[in-house]
C-alpha positions as CSV (number, residue, x, y, z in Angstrom):
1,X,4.1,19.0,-17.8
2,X,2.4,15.5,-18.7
3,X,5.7,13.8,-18.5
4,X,6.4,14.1,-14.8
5,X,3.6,12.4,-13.9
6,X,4.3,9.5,-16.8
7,X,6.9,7.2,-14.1
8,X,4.8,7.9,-11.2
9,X,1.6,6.4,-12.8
10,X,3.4,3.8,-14.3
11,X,4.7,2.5,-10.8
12,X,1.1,3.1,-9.1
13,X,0.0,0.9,-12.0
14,X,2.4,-1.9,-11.7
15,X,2.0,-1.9,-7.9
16,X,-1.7,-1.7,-8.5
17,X,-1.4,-4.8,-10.9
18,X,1.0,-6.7,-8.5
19,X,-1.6,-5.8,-5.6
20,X,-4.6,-7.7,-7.7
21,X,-2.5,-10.9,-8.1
22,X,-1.6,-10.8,-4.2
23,X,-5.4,-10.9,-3.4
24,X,-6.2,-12.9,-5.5
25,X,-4.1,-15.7,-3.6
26,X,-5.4,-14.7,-0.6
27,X,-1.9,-13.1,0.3
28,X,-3.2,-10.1,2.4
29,X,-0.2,-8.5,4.1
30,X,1.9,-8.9,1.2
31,X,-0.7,-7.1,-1.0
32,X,-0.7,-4.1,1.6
33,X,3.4,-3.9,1.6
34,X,2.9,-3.4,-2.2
35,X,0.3,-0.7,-2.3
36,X,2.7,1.0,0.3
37,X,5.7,0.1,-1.5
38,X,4.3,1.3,-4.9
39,X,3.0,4.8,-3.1
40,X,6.4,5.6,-1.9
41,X,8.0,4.1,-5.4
42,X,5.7,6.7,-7.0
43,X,5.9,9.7,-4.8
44,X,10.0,9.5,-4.6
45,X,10.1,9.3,-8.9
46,X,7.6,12.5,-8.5
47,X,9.7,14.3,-6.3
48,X,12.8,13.1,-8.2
49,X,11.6,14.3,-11.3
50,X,10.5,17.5,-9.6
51,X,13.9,18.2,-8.8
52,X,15.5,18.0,-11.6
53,X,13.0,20.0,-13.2
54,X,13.9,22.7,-11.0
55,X,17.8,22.6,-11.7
């Protein structure tokens, strides 16, 4: 059950990580299109694994 959640956090993570650096250079709306970019990363590898859980 753990390992569904193991690529989702991973890509919140990274995004997260990315996000830091964009603020830190003052870089506001890109730091914003990464947190959304990471949040739908992570909720479509959720639903993906999910899935093919199911089959």
């Amino acid at each position: 059950m753990a390992d569904e959640y193991k690529k989702p956090y991973f890509i919140l993570f990274n995004g997260i990580t990315d996000t830091l650096a964009s603020l830190d250079a003052g870089k506001l709306g890109e730091a914003r299109e990464r947190l959304i970019r990471a949040q739908q990363e992570a909720e479509d590898a959720y639903i993906s694994e999910e899935e093919s859980n199911a089959s």
